[in-house]
KOLGU-679332 format. One record per residue: x, y, z of N, C-alpha, C in turn; residue in three letters. Coordinates in steps of 0.05 Angstrom, whole numbers, plus 5000, padded with zeros to 4 digits. Layout:
N
<atom <X,Y,Z>,<X,Y,Z>,<X,Y,Z>,"ALA">
...
END
This chain:
172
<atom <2897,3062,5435>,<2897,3090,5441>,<2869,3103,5440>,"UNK">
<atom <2849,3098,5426>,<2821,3110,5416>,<2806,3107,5439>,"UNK">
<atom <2818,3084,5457>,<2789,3083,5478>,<2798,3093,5503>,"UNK">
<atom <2817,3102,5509>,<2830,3103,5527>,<2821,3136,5533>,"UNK">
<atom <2816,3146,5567>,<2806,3163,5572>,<2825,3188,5584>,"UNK">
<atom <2833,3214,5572>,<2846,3223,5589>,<2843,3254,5602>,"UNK">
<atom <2856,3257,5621>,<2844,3282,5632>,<2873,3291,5646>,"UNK">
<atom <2869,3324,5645>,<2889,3340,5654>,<2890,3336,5682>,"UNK">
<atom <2923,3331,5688>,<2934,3329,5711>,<2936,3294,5723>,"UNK">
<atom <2921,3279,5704>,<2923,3246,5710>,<2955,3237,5699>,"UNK">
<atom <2959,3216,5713>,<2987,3197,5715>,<2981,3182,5699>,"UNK">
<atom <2993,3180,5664>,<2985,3153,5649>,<3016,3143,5662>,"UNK">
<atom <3023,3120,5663>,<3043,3099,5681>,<3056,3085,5652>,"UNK">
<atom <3050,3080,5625>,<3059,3078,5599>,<3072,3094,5594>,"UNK">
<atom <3078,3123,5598>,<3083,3146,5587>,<3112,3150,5607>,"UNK">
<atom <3111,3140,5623>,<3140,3146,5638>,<3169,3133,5625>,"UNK">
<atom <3185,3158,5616>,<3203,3139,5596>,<3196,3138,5573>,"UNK">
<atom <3174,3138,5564>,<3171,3144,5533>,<3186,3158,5517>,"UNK">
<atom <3189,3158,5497>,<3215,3170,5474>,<3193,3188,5463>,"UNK">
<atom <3211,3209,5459>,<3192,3237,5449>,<3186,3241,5426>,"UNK">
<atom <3147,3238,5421>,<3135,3220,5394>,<3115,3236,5401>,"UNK">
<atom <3110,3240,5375>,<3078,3245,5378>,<3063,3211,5361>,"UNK">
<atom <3032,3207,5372>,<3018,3189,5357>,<3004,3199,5354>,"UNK">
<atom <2994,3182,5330>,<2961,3197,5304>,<2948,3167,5314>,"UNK">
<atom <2929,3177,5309>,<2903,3151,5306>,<2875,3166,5290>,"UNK">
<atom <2870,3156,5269>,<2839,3167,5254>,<2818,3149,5270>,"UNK">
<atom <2799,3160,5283>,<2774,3135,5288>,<2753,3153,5283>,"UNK">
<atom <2735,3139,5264>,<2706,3150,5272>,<2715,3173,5257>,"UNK">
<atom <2701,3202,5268>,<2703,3216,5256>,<2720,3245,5278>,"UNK">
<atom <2742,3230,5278>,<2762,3242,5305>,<2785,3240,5290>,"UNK">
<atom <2804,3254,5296>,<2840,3250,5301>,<2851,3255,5323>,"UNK">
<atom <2862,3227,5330>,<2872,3235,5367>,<2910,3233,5364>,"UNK">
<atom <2918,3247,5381>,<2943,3258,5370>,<2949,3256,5398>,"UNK">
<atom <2978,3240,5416>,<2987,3242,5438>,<3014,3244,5428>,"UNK">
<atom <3017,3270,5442>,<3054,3279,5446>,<3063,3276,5469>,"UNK">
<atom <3079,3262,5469>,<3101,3261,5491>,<3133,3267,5488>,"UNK">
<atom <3131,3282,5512>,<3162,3293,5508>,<3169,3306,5541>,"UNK">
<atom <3208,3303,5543>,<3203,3322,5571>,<3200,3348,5569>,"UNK">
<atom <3186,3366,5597>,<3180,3386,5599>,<3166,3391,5572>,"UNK">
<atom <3139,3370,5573>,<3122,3381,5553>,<3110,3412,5560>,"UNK">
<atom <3101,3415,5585>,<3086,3440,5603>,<3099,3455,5586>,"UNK">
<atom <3122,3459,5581>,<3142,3494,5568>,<3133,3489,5543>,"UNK">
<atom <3112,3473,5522>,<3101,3481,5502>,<3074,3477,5502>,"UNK">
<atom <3059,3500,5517>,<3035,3500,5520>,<3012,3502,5494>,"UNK">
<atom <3002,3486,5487>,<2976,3485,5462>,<2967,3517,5456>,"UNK">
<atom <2959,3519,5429>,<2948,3553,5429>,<2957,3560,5409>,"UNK">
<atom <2941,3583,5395>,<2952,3601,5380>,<2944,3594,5353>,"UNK">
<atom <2962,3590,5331>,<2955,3586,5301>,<2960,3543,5297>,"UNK">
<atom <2943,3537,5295>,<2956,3511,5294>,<2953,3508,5258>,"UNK">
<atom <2977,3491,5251>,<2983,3482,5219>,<2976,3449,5221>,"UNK">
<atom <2962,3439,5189>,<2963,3417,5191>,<2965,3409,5163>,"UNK">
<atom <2983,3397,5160>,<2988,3383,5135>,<2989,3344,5137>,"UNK">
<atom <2991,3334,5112>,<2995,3303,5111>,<3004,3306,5087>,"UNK">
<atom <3020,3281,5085>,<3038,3271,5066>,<3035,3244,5060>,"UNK">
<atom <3019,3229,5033>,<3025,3198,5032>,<3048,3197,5019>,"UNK">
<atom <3052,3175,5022>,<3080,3156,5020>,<3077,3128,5027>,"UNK">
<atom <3074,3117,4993>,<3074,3092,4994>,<3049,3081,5010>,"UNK">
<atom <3053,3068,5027>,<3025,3060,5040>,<3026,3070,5074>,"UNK">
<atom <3028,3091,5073>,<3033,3112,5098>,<3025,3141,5094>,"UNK">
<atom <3009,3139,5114>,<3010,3183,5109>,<3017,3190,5131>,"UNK">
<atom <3035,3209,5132>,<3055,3228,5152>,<3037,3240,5161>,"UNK">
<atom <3020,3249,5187>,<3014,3276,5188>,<3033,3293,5197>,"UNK">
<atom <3027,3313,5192>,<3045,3337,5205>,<3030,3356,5224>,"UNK">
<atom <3040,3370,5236>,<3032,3386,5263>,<3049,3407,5274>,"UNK">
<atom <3047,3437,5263>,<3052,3455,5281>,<3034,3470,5288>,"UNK">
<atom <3045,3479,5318>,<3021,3505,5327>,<3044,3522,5346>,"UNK">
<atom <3023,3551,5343>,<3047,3562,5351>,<3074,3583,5336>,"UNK">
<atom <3100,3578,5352>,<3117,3583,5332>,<3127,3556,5338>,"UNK">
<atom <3132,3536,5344>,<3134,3504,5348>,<3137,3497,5327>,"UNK">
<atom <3171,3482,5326>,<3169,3467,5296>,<3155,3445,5289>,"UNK">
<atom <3151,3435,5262>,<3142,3409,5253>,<3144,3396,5266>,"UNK">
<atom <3119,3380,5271>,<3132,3342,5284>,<3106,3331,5265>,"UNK">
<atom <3114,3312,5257>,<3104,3281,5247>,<3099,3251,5262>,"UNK">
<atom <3077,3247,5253>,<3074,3216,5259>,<3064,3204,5235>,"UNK">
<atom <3075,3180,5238>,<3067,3157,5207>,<3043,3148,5223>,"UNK">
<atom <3024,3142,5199>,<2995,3131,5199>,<2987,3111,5181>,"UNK">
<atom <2984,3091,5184>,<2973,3063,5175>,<2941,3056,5178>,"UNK">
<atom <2916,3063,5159>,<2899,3061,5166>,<2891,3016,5175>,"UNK">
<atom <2913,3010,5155>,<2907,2978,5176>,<2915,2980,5200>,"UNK">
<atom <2924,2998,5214>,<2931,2998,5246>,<2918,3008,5260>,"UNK">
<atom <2897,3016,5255>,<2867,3030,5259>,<2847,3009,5270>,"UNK">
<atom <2835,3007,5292>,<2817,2991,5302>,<2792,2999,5286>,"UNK">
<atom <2780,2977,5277>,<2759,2980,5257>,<2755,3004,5238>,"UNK">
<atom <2782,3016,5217>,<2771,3032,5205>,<2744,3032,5178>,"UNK">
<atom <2733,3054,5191>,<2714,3059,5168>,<2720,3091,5150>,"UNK">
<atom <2718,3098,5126>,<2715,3120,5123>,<2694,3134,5116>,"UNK">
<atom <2693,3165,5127>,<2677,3183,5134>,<2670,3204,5111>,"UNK">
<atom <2650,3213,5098>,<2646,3229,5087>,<2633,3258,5098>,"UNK">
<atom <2646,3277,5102>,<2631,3292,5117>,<2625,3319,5095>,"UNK">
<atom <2594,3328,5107>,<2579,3352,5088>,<2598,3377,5095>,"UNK">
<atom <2583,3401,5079>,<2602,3425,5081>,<2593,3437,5110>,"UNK">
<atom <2612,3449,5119>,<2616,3454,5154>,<2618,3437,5166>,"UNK">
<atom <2629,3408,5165>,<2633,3393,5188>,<2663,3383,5175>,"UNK">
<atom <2672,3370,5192>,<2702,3359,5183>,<2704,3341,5216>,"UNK">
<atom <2733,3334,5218>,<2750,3315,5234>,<2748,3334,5253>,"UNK">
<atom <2740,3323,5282>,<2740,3329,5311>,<2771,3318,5321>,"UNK">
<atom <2797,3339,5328>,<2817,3332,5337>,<2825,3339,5363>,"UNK">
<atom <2830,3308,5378>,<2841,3318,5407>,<2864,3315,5399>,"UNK">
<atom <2885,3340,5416>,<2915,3336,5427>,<2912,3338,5453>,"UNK">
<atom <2939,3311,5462>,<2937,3309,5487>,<2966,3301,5491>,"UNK">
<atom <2980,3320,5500>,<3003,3333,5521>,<3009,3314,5546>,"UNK">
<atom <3028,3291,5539>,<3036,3278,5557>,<3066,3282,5566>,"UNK">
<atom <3072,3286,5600>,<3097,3295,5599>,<3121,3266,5600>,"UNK">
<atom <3136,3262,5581>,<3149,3235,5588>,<3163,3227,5616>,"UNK">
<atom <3173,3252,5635>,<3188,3248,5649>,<3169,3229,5681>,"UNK">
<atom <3142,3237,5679>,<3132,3229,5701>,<3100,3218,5691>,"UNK">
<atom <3099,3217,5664>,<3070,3207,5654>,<3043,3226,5655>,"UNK">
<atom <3053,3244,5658>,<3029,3274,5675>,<3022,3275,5647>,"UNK">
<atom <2995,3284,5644>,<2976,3295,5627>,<2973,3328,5640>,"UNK">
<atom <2998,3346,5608>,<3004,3368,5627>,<2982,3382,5605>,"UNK">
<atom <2969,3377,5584>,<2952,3396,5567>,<2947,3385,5545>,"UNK">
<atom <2914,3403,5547>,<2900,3383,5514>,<2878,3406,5498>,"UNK">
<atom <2874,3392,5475>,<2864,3416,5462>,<2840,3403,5450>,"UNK">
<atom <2831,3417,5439>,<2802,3398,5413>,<2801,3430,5390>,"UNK">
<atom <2801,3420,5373>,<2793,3425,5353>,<2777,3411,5325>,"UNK">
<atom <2771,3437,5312>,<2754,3425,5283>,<2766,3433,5267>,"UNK">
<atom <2773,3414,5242>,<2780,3410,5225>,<2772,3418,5199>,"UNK">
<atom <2783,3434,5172>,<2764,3445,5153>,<2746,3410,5140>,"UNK">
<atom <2724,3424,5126>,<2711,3397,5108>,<2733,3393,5081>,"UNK">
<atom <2741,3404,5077>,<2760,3399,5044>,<2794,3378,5060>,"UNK">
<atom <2795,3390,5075>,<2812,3376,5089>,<2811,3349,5096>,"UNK">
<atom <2798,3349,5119>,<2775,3327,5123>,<2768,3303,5106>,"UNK">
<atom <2757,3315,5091>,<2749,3292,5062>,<2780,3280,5051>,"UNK">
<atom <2796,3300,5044>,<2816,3291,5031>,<2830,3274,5041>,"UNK">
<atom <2834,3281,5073>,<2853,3265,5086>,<2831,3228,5088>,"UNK">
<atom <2814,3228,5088>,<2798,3203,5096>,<2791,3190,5062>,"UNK">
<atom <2789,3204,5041>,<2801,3199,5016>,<2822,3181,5014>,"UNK">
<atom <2840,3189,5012>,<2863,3187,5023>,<2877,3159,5025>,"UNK">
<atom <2867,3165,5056>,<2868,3143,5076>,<2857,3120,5070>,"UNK">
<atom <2830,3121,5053>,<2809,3097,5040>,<2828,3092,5020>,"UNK">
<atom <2842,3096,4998>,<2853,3084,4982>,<2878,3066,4986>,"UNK">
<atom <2885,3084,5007>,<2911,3069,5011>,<2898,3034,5023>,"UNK">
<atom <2873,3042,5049>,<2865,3020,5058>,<2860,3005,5036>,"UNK">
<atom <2838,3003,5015>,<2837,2993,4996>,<2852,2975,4976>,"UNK">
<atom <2875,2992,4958>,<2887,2989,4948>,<2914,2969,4948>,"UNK">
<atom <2928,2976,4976>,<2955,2967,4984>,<2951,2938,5007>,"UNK">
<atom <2964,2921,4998>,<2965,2901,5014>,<2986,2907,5036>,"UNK">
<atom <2976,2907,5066>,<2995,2916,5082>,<3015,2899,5099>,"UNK">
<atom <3038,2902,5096>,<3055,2885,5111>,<3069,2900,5131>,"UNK">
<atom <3075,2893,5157>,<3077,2918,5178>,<3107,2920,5174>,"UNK">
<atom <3121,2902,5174>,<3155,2903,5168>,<3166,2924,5145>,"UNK">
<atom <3145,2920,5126>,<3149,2941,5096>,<3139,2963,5100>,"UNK">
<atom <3129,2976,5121>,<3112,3004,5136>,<3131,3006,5156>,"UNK">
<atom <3140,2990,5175>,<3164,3000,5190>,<3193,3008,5175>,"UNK">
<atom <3196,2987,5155>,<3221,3000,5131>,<3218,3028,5122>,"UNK">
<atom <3197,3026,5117>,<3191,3066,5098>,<3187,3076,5122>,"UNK">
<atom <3174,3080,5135>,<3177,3097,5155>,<3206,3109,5167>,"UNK">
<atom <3224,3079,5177>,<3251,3087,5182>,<3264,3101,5157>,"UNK">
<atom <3268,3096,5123>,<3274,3104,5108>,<3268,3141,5111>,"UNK">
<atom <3241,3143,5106>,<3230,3175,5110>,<3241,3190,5123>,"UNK">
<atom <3250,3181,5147>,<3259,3201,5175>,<3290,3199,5159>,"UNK">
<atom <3296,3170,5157>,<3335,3185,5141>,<3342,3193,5127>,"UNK">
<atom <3315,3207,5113>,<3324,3221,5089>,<3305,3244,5092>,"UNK">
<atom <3286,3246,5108>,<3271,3280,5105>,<3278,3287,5140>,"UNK">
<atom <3277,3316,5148>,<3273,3325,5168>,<3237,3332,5167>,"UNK">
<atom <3228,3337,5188>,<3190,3344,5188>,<3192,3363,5184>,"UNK">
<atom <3213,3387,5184>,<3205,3413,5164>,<3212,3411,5130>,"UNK">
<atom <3215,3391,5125>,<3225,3377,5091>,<3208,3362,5085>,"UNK">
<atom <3188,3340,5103>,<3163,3330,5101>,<3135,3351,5092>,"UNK">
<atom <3145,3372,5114>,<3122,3397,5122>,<3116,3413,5086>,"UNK">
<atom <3137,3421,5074>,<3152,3434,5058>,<3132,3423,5025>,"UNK">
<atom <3150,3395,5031>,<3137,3374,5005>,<3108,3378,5003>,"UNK">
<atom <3091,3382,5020>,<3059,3369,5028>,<3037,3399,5005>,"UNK">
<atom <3028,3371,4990>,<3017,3389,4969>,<2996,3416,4977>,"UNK">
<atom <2986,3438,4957>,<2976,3461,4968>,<2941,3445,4983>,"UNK">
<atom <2926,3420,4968>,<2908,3426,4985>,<2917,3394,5000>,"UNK">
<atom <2928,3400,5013>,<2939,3378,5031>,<2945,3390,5063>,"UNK">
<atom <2941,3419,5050>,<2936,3429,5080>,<2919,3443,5089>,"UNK">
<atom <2921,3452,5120>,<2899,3463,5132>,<2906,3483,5158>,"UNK">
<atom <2896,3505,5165>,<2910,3525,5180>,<2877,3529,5191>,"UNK">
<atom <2890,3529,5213>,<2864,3541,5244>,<2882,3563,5259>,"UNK">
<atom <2854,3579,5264>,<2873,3599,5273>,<2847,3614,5300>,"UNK">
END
């Protein structure tokens, strides 16, 4: 997903039929975030965007509303990360985030956004993320189990809810 180039109004040909997901990927000092869903166009990017994360076990949830748009989540595995490294960033700088608005019904790239990220945020979430890399020996079967577990037992506004006070982050 990290290298892959996209632009408004292009045909990704993967995305046709896709099941309606958003994906996270941390690289570098970015968060790239592709939602797909039908009639993505009728939820156009804008406004107050929310961002929280949640670890669990050897996974962090992010979360994502903007808008009046409810919660959505994606699970994040920094071993599923093409060469992760982690980032320390000084005060005023943080995580560079693209969203990119894929429509599932025909693969269209209907809308994308960029934003910046606070530094307390930032740090924490790549904190974080380094321990778990560190720490946890990763087995992808035991990350696909919790993950399925999480969703049958939280909704992403019950994920959103849980996510400690500096665990989040509001752009506005």
């Amino acid at each position: 997903m990290p290298f892959e180039i996209y632009a408004k109004g292009m045909t990704i040909e993967k995305y046709i039929g896709y099941p309606q997901t958003m994906l996270f990927d941390l690289v570098d000092n970015q968060i790239i975030i592709v939602m797909s869903r039908e009639n993505i166009e009728r939820y156009p990017l804008g406004g107050k965007f929310e961002f929280r994360f949640e670890p669990i076990y050897n996974t962090i949830f992010l979360l994502m509303r903007y808008g009046d748009y409810p919660w959505m989540s994606a699970p994040y595995s920094p071993h599923l990360s093409a060469d992760f490294e982690p980032v320390e960033f000084k005060e005023g700088e943080g995580l560079a985030l693209s969203i990119i608005q894929i429509c599932n019904e025909d693969g269209m790239v209907c809308n994308m956004s960029f934003i910046g990220l606070t530094t307390d945020f930032s740090n924490l979430l790549y904190c974080v993320t380094e321990i778990i890399y560190i720490a946890r020996p990763f087995d992808l079967d035991e990350h696909r189990k919790l993950v399925a577990a999480v969703y049958n037992k939280m909704t992403d506004e019950e994920l959103a809810e849980r996510c400690e006070q500096d665990c989040r982050c509001v752009i506005e």
